[in-house]
C-alpha positions in Angstrom: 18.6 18.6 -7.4 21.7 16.5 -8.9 20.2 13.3 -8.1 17.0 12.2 -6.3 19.2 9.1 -5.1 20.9 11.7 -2.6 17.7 11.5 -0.9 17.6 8.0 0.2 19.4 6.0 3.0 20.1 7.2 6.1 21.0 10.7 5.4 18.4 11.8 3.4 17.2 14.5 5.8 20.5 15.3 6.5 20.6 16.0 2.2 17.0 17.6 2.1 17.9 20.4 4.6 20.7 21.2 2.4 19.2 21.7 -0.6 16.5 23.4 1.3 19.3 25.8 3.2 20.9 26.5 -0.9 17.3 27.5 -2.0 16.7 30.0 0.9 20.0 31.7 1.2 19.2 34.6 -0.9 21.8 33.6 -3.6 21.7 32.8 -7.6 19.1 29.9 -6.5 15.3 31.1 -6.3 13.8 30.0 -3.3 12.5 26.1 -3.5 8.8 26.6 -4.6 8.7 22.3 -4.5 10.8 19.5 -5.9 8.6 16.6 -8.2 10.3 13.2 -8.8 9.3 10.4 -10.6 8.4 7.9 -7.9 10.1 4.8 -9.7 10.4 1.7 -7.4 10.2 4.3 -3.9 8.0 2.3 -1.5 4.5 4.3 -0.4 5.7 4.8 2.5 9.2 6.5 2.2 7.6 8.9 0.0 5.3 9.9 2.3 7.3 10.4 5.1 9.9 12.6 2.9 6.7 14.2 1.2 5.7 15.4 5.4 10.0 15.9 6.0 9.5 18.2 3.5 6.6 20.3 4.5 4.7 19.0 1.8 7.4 20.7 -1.2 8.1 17.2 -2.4 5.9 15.1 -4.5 6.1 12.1 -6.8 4.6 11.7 -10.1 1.8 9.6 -10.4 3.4 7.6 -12.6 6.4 5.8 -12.3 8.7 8.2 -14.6 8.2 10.8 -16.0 8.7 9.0 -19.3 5.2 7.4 -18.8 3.7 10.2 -20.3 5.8 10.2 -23.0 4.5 6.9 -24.7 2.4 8.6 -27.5 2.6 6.8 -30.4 2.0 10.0 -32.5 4.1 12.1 -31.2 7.1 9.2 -31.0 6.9 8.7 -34.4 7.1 12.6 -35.3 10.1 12.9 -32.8 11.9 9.8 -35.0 11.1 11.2 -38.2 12.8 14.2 -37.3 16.5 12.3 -36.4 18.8 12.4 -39.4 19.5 8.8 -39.7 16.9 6.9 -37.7 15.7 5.3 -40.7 17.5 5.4 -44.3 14.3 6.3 -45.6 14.0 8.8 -43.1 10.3 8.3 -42.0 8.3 6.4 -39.2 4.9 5.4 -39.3 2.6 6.1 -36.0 1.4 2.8 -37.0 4.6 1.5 -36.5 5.4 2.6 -33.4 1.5 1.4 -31.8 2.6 -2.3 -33.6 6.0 -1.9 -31.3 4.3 -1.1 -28.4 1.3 -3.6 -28.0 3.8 -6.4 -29.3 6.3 -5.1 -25.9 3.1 -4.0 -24.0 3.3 -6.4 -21.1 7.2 -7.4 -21.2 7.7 -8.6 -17.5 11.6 -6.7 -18.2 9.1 -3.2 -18.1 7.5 -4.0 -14.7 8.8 -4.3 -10.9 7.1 -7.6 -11.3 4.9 -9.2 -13.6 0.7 -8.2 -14.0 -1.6 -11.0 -14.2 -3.7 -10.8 -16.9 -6.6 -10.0 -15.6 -5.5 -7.1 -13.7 -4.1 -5.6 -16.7 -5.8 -2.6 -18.2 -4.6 1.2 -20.2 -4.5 2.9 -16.8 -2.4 0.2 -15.2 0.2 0.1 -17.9 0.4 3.8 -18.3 1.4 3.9 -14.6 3.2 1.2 -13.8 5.9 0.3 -17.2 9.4 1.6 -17.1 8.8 4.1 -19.3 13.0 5.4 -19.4 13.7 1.5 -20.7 10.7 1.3 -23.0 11.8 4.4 -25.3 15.5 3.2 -24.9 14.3 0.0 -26.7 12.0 1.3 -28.7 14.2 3.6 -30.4 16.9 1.0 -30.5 14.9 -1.2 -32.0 12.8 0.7 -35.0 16.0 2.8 -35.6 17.8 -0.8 -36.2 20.0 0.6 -33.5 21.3 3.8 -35.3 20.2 6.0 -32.6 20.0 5.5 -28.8 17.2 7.5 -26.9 18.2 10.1 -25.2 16.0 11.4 -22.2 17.1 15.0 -22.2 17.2 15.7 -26.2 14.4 13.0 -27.6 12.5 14.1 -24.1 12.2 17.6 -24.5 10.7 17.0 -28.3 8.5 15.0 -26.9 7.3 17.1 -24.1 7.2 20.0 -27.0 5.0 18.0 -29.3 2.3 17.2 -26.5 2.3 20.5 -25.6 1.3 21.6 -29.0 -0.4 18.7 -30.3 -2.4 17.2 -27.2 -1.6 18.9 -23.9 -4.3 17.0 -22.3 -1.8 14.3 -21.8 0.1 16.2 -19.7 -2.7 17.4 -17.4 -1.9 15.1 -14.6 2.0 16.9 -14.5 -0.2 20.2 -14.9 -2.4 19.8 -11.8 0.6 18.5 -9.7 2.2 21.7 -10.8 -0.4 23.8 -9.8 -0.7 22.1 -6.4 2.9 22.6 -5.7 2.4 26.4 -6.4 -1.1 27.2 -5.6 -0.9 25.1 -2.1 2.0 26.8 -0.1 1.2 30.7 -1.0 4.8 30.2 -2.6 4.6 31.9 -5.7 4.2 35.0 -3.6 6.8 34.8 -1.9 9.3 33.9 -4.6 7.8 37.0 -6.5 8.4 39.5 -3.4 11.8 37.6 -3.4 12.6 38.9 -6.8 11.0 42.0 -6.2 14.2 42.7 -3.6 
């Protein structure tokens, strides 16, 4: 999937079915086992109705990007100690990047619109911040702006050092995973698929 804009407005079923039609001709592409997006702004509503449209293989992360579950302050500060030229000493303090956050923690520029104070709690934020847009600033800011985030690089580090280090922050992607595949007899079929 190119862009998971291409599945809103008035053609989005119109874009679904082609993707869907791609995955099931028999070609290079293995059959769609499911499609997860991060549910951003998308209103309740139209993600359920393309989650049934869809036969139940699209879902939405719980959290607003997948970014959100990025936003350990361990494994950030690893990831920036690695980059040549993020700091001219060259190191990052975890404590450095926790003093970052909880200063930016609330930052109505993070939300869809602001949370009143009394609503606010871990669970809350960990859902609901702009996780892309934290990291960008983050980065921009305790790097003193020598090096822009980059989801697909500074990402896949820091998917790589949860995995290692604590994977049990990336059991909520896990069990939507395993839903995906364990739900829809799929990874049967795409194994007899491969089998041909």
């Amino acid at each position: 999937m190119l862009n998971t804009g291409d599945l809103e407005g008035r053609r989005s079923r119109d874009v679904y079915r082609i993707y869907e039609r791609l995955t099931e001709a028999g070609g290079l592409l293995p059959p769609a086992i499911g499609f997860i997006f991060d549910r951003e702004g998308r209103d309740e509503r139209w993600r359920r109705d393309l989650e049934r449209e869809s036969d139940d293989l699209v879902a939405f992360t719980p959290r607003r990007t997948y970014e959100n579950y990025l936003l350990n302050p361990s494994a950030i500060a690893y990831v920036a100690s690695q980059i040549e030229g993020f700091r001219e000493d060259g190191t990052i303090s975890q404590e450095e990047v926790e003093r970052w956050i909880e200063q930016q923690r609330w930052d109505n520029k993070y939300f869809q619109e602001p949370i009143e104070p009394s609503s606010r709690t871990q669970s809350l934020w960990l859902a609901e911040v702009d996780g892309a847009k934290l990291l960008k600033d983050l980065f921009g800011d305790l790097s003193e702006n020598r090096v822009a985030y980059k989801k697909v690089l500074h990402g896949s580090l820091l998917t790589r050092w949860l995995c290692d280090e604590k994977p049990t922050e990336l059991e909520e992607l896990a069990s939507l995973i395993k839903q995906l595949l364990g739900g829809r007899g799929q990874e049967s079929h795409y194994n007899e698929e491969r089998r041909r």
